[in-house]
VORO-224916 format. One record per atom (N, C-alpha, C): residue in three letters; x, y, z. Coordinates in steps of 0.05 Angstrom, whole numbers, plus 5000, padded with zeros to 4 digits. Layout:
<node aa="ala" east="X" north="Y" up="Z"/>
...
***
This chain:
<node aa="unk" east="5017" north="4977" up="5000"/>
<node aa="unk" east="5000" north="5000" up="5000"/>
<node aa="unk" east="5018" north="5025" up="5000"/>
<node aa="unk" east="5012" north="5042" up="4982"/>
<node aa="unk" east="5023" north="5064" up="4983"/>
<node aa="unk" east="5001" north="5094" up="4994"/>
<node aa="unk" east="5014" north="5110" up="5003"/>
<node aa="unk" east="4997" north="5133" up="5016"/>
<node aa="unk" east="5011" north="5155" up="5004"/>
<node aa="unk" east="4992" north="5182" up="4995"/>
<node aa="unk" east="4994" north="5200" up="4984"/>
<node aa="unk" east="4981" north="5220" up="5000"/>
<node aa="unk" east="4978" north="5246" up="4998"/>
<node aa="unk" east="4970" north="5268" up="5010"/>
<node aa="unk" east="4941" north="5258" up="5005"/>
<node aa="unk" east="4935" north="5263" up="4979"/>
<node aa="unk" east="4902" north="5250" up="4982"/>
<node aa="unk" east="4896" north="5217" up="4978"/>
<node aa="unk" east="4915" north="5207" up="4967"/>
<node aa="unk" east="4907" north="5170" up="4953"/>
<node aa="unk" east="4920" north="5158" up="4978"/>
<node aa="unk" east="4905" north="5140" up="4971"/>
<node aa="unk" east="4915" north="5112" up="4975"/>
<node aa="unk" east="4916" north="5085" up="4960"/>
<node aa="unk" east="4948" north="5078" up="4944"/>
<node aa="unk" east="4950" north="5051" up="4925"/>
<node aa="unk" east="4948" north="5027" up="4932"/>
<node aa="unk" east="4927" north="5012" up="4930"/>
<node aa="unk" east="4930" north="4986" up="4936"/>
<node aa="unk" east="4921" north="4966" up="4917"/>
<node aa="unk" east="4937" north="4938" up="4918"/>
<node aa="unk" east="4934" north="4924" up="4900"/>
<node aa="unk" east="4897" north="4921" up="4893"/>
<node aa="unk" east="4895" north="4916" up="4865"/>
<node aa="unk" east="4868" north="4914" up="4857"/>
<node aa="unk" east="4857" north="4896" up="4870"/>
<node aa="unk" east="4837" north="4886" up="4865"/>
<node aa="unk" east="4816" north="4868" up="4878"/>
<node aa="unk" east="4794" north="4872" up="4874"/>
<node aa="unk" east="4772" north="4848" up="4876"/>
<node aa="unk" east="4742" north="4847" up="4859"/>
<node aa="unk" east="4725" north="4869" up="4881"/>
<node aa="unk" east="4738" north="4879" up="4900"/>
<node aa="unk" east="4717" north="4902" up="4921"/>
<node aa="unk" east="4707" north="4917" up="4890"/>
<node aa="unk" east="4737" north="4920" up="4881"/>
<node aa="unk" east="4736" north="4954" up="4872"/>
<node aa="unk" east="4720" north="4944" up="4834"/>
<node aa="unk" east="4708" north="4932" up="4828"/>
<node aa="unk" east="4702" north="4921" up="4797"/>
<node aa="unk" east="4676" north="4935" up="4794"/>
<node aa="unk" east="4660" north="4950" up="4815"/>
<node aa="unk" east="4640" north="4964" up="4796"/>
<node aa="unk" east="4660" north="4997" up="4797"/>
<node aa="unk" east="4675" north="4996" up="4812"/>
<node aa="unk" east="4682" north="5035" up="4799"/>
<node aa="unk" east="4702" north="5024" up="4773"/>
<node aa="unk" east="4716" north="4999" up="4766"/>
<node aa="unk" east="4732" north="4996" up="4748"/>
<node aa="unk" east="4713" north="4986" up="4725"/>
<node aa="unk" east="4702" north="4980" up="4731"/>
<node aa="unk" east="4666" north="4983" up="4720"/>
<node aa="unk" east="4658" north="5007" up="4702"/>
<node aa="unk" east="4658" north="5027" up="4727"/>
<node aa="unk" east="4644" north="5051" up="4705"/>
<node aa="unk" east="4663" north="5068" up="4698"/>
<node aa="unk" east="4687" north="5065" up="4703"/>
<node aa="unk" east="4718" north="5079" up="4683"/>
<node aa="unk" east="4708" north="5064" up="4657"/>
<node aa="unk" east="4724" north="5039" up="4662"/>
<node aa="unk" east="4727" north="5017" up="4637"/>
<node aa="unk" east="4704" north="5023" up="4611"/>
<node aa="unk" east="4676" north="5025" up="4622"/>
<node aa="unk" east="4655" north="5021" up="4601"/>
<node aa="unk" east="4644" north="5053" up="4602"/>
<node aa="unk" east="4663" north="5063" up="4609"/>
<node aa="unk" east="4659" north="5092" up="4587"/>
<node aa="unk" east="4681" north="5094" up="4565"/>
<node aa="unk" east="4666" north="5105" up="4544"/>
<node aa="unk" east="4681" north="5109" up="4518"/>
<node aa="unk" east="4703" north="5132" up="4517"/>
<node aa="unk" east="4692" north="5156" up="4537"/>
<node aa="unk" east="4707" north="5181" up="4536"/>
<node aa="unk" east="4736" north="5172" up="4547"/>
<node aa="unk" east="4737" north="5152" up="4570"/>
<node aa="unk" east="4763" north="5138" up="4582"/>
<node aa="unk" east="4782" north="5124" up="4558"/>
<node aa="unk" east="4774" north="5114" up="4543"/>
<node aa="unk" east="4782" north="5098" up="4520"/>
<node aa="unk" east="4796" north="5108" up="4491"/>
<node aa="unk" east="4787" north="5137" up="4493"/>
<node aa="unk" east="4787" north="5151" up="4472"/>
<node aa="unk" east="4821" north="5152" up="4469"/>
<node aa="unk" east="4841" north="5151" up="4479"/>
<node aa="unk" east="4864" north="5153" up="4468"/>
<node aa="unk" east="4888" north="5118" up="4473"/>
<node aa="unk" east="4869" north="5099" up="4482"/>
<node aa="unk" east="4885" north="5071" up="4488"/>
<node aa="unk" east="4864" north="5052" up="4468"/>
<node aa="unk" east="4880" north="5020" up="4460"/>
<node aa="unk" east="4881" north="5011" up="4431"/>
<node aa="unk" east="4861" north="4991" up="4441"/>
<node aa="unk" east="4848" north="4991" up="4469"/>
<node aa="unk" east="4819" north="4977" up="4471"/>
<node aa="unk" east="4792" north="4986" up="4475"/>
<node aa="unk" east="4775" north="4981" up="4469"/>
<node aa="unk" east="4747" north="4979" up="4462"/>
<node aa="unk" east="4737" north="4979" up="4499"/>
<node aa="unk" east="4719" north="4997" up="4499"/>
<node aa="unk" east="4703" north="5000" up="4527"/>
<node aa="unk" east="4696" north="4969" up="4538"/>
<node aa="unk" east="4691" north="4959" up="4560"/>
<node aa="unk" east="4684" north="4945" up="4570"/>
<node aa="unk" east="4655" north="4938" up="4567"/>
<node aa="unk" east="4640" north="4909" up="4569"/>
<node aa="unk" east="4604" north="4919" up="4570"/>
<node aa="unk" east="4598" north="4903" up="4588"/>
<node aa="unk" east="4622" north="4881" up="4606"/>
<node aa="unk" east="4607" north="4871" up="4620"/>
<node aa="unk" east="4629" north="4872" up="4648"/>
<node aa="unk" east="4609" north="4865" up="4670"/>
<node aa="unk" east="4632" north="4855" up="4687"/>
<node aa="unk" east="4648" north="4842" up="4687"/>
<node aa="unk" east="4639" north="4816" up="4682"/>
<node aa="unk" east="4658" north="4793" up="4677"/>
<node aa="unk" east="4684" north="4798" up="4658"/>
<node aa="unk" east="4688" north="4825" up="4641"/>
<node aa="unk" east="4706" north="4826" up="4631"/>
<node aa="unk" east="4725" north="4842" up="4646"/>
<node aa="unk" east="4720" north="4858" up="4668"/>
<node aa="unk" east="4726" north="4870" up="4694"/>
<node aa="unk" east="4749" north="4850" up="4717"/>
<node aa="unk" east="4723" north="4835" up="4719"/>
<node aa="unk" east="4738" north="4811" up="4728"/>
<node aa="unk" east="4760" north="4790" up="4720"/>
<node aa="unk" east="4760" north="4795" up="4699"/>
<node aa="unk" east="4784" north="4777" up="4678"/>
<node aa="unk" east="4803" north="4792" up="4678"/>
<node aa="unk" east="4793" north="4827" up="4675"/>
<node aa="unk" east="4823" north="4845" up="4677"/>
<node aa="unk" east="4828" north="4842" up="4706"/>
<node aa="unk" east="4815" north="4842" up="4724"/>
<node aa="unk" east="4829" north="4838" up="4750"/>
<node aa="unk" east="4847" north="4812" up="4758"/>
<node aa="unk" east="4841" north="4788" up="4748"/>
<node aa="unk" east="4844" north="4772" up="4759"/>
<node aa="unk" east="4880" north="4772" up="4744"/>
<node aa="unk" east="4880" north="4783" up="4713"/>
<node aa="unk" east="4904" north="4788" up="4698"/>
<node aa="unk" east="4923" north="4797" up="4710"/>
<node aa="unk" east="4914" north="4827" up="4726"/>
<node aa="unk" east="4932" north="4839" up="4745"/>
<node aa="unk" east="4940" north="4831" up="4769"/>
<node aa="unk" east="4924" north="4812" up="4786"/>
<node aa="unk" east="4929" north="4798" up="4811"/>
<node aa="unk" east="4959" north="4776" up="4802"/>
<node aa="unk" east="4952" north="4764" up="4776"/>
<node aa="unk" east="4968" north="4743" up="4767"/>
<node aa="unk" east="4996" north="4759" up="4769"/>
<node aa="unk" east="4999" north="4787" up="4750"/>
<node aa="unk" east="5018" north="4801" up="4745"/>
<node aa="unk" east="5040" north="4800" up="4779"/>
<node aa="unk" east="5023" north="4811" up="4801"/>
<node aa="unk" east="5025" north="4815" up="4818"/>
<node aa="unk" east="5044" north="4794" up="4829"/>
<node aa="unk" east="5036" north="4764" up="4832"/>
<node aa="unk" east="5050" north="4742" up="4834"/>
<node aa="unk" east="5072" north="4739" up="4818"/>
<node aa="unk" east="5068" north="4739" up="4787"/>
<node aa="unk" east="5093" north="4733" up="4769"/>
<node aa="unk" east="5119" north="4755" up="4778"/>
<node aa="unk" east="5109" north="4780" up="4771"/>
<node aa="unk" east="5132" north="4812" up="4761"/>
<node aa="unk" east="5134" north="4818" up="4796"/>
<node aa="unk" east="5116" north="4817" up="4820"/>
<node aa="unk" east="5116" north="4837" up="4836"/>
<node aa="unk" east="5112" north="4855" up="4830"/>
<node aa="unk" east="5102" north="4861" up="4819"/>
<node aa="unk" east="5082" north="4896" up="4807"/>
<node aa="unk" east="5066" north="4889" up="4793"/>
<node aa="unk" east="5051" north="4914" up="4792"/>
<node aa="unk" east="5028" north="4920" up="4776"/>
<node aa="unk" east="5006" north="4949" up="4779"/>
<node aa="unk" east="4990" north="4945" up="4767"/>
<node aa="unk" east="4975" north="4964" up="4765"/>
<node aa="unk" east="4957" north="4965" up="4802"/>
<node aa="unk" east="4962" north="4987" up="4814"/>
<node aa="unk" east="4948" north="4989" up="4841"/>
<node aa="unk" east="4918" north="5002" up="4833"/>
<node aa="unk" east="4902" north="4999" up="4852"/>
<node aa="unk" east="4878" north="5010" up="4850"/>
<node aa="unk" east="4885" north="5040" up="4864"/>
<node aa="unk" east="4871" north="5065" up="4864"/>
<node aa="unk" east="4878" north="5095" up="4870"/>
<node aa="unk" east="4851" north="5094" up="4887"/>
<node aa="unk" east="4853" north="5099" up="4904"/>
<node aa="unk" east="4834" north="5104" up="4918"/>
<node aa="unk" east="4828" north="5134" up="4937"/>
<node aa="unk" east="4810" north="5144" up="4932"/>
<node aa="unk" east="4813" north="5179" up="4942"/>
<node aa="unk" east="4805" north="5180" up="4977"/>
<node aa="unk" east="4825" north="5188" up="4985"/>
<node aa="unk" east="4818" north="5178" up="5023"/>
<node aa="unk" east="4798" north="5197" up="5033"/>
<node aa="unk" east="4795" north="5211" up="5030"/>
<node aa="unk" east="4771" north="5224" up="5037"/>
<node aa="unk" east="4742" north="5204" up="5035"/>
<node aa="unk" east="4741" north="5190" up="5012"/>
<node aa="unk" east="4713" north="5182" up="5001"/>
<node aa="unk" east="4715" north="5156" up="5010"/>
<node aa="unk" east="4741" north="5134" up="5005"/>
<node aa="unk" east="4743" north="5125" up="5000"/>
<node aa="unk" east="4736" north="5101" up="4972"/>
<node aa="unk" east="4729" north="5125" up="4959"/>
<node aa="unk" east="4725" north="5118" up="4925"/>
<node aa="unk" east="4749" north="5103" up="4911"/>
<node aa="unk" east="4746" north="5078" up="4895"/>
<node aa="unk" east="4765" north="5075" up="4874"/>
<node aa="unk" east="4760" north="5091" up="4845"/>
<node aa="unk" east="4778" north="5112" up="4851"/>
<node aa="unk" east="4775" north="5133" up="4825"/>
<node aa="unk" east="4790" north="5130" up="4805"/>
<node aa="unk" east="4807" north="5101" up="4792"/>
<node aa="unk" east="4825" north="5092" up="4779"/>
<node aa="unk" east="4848" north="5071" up="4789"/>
<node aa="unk" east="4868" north="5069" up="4767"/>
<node aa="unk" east="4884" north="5064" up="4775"/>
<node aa="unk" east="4913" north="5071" up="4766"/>
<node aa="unk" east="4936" north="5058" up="4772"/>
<node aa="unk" east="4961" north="5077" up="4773"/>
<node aa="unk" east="4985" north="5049" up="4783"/>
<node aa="unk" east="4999" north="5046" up="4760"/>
<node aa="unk" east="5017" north="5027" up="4769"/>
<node aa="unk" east="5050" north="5023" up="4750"/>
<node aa="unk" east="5062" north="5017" up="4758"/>
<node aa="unk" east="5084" north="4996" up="4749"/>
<node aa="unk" east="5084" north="4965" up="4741"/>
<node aa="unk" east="5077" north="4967" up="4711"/>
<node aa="unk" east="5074" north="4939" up="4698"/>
<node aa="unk" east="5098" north="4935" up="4688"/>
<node aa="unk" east="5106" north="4905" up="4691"/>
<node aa="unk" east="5131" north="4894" up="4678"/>
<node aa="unk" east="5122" north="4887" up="4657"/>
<node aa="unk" east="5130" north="4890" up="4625"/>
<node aa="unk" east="5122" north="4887" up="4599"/>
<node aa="unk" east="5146" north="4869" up="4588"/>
<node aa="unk" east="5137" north="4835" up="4590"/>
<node aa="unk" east="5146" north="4815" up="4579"/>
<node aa="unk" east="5149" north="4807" up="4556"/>
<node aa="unk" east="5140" north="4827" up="4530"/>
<node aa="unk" east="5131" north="4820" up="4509"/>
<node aa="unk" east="5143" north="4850" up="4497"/>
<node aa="unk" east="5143" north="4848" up="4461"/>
<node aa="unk" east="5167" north="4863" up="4454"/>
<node aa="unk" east="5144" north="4884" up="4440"/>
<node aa="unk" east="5149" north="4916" up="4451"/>
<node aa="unk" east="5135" north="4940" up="4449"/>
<node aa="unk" east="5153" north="4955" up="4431"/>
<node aa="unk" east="5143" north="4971" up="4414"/>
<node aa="unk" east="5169" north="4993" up="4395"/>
<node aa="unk" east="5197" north="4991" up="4401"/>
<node aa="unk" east="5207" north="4952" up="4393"/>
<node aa="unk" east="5232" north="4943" up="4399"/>
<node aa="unk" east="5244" north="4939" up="4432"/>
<node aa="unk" east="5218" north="4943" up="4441"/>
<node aa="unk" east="5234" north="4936" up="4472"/>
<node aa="unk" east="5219" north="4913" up="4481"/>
<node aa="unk" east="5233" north="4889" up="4502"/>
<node aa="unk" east="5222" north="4875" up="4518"/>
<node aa="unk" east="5239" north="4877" up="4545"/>
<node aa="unk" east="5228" north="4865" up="4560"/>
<node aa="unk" east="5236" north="4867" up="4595"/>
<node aa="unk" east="5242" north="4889" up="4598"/>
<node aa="unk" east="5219" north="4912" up="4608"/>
<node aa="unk" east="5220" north="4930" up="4619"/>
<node aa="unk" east="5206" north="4939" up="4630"/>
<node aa="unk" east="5199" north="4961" up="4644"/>
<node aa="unk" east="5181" north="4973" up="4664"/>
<node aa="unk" east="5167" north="4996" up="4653"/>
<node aa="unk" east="5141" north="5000" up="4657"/>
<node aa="unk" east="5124" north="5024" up="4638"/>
<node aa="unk" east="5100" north="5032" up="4659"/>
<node aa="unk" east="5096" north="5061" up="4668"/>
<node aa="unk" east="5084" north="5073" up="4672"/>
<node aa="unk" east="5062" north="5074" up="4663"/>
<node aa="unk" east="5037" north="5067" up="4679"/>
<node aa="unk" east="5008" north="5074" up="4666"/>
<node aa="unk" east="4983" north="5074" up="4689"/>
<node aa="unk" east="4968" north="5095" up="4673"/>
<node aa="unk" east="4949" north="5105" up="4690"/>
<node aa="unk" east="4920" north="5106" up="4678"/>
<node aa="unk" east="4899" north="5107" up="4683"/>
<node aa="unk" east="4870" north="5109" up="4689"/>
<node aa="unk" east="4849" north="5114" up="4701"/>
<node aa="unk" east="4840" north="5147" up="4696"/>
<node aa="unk" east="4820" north="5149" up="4715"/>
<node aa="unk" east="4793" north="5150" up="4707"/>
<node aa="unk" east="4775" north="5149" up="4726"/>
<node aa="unk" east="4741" north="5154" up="4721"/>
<node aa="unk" east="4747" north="5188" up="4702"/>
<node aa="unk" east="4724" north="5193" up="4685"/>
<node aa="unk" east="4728" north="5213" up="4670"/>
<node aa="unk" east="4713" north="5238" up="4694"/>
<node aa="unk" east="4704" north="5231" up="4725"/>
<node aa="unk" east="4697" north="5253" up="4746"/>
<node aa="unk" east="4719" north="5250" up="4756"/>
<node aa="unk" east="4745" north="5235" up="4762"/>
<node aa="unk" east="4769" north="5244" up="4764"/>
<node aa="unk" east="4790" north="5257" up="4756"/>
<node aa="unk" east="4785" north="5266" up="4731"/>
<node aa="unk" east="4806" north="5280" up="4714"/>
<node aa="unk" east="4800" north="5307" up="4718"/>
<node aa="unk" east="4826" north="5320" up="4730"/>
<node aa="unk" east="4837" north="5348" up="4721"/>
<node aa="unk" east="4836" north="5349" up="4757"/>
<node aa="unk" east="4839" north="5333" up="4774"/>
<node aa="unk" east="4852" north="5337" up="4798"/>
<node aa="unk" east="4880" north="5327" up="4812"/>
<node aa="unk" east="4891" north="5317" up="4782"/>
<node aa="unk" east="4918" north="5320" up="4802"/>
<node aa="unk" east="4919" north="5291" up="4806"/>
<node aa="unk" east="4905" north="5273" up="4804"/>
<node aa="unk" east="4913" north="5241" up="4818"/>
<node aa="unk" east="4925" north="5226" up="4797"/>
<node aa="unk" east="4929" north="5234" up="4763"/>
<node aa="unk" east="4947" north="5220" up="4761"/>
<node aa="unk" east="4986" north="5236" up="4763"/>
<node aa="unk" east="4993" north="5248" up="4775"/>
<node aa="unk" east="5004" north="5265" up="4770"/>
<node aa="unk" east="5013" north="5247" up="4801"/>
<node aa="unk" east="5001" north="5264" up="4821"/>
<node aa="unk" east="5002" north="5248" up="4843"/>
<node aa="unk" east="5008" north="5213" up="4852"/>
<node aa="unk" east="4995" north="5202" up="4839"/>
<node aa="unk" east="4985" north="5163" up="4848"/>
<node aa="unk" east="5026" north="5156" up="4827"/>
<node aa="unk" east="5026" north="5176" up="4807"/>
<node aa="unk" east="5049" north="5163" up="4787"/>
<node aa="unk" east="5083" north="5170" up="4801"/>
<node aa="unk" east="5080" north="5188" up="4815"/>
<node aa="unk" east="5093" north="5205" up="4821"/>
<node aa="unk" east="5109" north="5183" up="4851"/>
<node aa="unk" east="5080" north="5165" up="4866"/>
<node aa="unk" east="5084" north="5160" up="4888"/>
<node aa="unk" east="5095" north="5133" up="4879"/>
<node aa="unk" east="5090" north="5132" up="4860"/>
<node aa="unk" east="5094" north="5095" up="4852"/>
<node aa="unk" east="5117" north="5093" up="4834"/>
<node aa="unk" east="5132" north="5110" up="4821"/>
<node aa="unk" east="5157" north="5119" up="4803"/>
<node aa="unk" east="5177" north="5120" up="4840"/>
<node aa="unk" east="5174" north="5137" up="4848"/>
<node aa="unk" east="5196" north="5140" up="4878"/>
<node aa="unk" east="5185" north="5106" up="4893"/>
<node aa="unk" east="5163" north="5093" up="4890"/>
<node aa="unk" east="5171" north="5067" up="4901"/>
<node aa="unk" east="5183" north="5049" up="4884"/>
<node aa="unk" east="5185" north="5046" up="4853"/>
<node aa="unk" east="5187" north="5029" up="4839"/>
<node aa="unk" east="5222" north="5024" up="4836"/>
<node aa="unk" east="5229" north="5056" up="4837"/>
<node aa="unk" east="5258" north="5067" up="4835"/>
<node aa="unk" east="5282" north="5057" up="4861"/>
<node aa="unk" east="5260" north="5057" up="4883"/>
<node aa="unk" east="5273" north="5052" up="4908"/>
<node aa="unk" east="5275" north="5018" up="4917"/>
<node aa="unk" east="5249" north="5008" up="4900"/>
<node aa="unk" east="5251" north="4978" up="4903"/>
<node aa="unk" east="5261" north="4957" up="4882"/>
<node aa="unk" east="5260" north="4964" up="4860"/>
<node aa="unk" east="5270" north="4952" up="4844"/>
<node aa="unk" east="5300" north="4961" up="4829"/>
<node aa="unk" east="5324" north="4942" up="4816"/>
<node aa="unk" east="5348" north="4946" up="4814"/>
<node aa="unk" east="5342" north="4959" up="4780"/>
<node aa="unk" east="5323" north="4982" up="4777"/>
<node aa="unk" east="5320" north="4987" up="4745"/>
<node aa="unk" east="5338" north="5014" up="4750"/>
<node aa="unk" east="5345" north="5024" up="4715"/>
<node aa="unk" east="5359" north="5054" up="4719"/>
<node aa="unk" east="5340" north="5067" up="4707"/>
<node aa="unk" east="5307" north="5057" up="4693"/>
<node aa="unk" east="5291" north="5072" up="4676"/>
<node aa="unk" east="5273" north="5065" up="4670"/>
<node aa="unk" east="5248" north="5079" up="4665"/>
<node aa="unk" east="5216" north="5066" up="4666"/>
<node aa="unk" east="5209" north="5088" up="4643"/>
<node aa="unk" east="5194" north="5072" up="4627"/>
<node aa="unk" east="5181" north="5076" up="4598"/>
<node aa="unk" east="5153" north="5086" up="4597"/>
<node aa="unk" east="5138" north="5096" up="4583"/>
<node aa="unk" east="5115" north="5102" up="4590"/>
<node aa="unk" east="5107" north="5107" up="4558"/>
<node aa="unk" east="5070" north="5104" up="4549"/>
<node aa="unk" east="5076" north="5115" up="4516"/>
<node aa="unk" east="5048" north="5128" up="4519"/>
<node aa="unk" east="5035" north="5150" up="4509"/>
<node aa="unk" east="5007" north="5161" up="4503"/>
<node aa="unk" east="5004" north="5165" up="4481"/>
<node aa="unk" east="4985" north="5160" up="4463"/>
<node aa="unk" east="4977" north="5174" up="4446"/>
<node aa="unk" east="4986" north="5207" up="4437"/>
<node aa="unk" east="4995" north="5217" up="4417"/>
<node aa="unk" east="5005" north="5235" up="4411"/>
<node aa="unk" east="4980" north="5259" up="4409"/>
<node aa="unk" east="4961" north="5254" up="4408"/>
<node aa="unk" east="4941" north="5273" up="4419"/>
<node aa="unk" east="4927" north="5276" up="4442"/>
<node aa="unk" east="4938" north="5260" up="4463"/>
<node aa="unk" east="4927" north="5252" up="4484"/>
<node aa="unk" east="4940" north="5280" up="4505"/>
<node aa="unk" east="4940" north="5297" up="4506"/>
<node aa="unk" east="4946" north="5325" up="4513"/>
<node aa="unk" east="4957" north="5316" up="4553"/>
<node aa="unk" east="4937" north="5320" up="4557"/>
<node aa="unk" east="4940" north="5317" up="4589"/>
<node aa="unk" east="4952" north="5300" up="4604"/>
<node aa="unk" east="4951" north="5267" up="4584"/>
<node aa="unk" east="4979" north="5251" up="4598"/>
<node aa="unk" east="5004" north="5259" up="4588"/>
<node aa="unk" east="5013" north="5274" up="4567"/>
<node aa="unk" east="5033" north="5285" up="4560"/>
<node aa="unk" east="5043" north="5290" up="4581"/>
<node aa="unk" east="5025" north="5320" up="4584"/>
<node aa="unk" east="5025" north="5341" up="4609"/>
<node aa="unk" east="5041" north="5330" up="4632"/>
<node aa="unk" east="5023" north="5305" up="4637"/>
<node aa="unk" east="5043" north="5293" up="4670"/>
<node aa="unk" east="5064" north="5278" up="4661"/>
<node aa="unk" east="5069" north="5264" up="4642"/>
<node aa="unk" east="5084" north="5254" up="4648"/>
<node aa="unk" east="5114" north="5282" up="4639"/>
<node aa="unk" east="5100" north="5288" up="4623"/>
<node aa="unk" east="5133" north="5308" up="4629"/>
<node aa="unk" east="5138" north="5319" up="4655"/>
<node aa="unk" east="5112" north="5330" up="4659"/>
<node aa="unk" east="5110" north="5338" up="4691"/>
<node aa="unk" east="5128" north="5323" up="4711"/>
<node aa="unk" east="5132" north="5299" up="4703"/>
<node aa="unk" east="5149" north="5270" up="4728"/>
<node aa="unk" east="5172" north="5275" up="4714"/>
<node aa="unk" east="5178" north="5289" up="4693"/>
<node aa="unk" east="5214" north="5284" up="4684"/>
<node aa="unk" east="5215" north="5263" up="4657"/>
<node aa="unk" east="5186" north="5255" up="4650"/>
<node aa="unk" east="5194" north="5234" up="4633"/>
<node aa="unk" east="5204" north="5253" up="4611"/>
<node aa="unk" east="5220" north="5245" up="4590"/>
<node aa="unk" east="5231" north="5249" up="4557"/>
<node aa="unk" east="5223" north="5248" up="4534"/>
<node aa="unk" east="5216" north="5255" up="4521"/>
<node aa="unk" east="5202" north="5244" up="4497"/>
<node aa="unk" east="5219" north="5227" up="4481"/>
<node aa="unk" east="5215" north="5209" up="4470"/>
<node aa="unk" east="5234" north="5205" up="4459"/>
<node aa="unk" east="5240" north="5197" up="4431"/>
<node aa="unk" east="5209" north="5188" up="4418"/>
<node aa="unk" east="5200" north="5182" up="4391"/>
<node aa="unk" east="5174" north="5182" up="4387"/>
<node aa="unk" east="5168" north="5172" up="4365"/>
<node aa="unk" east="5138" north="5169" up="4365"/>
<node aa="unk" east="5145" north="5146" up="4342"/>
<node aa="unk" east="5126" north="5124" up="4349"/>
<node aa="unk" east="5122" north="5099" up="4335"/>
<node aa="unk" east="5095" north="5090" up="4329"/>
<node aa="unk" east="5094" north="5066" up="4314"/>
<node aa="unk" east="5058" north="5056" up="4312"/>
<node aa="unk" east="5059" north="5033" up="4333"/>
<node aa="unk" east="5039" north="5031" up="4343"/>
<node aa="unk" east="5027" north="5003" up="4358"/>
<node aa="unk" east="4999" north="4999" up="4351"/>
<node aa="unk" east="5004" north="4967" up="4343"/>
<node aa="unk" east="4968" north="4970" up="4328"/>
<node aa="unk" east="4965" north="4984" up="4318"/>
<node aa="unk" east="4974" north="4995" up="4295"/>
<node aa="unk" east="4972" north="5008" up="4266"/>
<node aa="unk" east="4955" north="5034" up="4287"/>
<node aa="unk" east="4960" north="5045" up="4310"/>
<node aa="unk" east="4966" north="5074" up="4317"/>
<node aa="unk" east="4985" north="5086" up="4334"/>
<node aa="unk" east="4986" north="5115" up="4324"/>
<node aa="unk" east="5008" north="5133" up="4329"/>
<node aa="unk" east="5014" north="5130" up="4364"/>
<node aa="unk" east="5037" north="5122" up="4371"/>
<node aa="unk" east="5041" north="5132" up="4400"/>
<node aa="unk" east="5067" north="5153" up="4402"/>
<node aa="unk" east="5060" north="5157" up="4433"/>
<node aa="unk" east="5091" north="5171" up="4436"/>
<node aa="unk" east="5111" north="5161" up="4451"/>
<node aa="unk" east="5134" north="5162" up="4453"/>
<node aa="unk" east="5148" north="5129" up="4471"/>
<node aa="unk" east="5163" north="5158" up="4494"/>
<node aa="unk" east="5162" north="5156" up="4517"/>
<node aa="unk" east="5181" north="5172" up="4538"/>
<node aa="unk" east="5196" north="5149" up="4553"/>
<node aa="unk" east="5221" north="5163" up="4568"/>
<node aa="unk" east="5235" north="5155" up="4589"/>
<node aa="unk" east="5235" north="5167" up="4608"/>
<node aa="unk" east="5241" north="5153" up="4629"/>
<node aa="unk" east="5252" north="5172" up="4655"/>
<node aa="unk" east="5265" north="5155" up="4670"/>
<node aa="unk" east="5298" north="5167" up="4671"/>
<node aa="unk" east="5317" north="5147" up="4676"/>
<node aa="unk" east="5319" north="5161" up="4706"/>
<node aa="unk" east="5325" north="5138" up="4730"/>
<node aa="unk" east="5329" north="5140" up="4755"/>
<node aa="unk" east="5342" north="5164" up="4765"/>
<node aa="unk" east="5369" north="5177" up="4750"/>
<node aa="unk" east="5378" north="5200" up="4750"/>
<node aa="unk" east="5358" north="5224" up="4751"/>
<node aa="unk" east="5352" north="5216" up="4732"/>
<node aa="unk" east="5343" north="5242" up="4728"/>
<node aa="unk" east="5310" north="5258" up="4747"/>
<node aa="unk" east="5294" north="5235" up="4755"/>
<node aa="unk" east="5273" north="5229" up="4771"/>
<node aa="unk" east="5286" north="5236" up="4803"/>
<node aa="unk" east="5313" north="5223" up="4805"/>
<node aa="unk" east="5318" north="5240" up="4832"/>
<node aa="unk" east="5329" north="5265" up="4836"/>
<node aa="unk" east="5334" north="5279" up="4810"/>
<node aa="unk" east="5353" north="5304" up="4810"/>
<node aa="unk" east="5326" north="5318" up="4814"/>
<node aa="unk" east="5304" north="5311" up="4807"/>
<node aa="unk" east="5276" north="5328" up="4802"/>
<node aa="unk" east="5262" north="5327" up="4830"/>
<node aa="unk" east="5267" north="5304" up="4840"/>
<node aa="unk" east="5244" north="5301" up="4867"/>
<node aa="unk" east="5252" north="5294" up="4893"/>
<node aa="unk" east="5282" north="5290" up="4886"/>
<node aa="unk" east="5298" north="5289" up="4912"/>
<node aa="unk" east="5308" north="5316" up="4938"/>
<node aa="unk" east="5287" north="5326" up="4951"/>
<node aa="unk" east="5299" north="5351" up="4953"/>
<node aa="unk" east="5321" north="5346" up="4985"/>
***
């Protein structure tokens, strides 16, 4: 579990499958990643059960974000190990995030990425974590440069445009180490 000024990260779990529920099976959430909205639970449950697995295999994964005040799951926010070969890379670590579309524009992915890049950095022996958005996708841009990430190309995946960033361990502590 990780703790933030407002979140709290904890591994996913079927509590949280109707707020991953009504992220997932909105279209507006979808609008810049290479899958199709959700329509049922049970497909909820399959992505959970994927990430629990991850959890066991990598030791990471995608955490659930939860807003402490409400105790709402308002997304999620993690460090996935990517086994399989992305715009020429395999075995590596990639940044990614998701929120309900009444969560956006407060700061939690900016925040939940921020908390989980300084755990990922401090627990694992990596020098650099990858991340890719959509090249029109404006606002994850936004954060992730916001964290120090790099730009560093732009490639196709699934015959669409992404943008590929870094953010090598250096440079993440020259930024947040005060």
């Amino acid at each position: 579990m990780i703790h933030t000024e407002r979140l709290i990260l904890t591994p996913i779990a079927t509590e949280y499958r109707l707020d991953l529920f009504e992220m997932d099976s909105n279209p507006a959430v979808h609008k810049y990643i290479y899958n199709q909205p959700v329509k049922s639970i049970s497909e909820v449950d399959e992505y959970i059960k994927a990430i629990r697995q991850q959890y066991l295999t990598f030791n990471t994964g995608r955490l659930a974000v939860l807003n402490k005040s409400t105790n709402e799951c308002v997304g999620w926010c993690g460090i996935k190990y990517i086994d399989f070969q992305m715009n020429n890379h395999i075995n590596f670590y990639e940044l990614g995030y998701r929120f309900k579309e009444s969560a956006w524009g407060k700061g939690y992915a900016f925040e939940s990425s921020l908390a989980v890049i300084k755990h990922a950095f401090e627990t694992f022996a990596i020098a650099s974590i990858f991340a890719t958005t959509h090249p029109d996708n404006t606002a994850s841009r936004v954060v992730l440069e916001k964290l120090g990430f790099q730009f560093v190309e732009q490639f196709e995946e699934e015959t669409i445009d992404s943008t590929w960033y870094c953010l090598d361990k250096a440079t993440f502590k020259a930024k947040f180490d005060n």
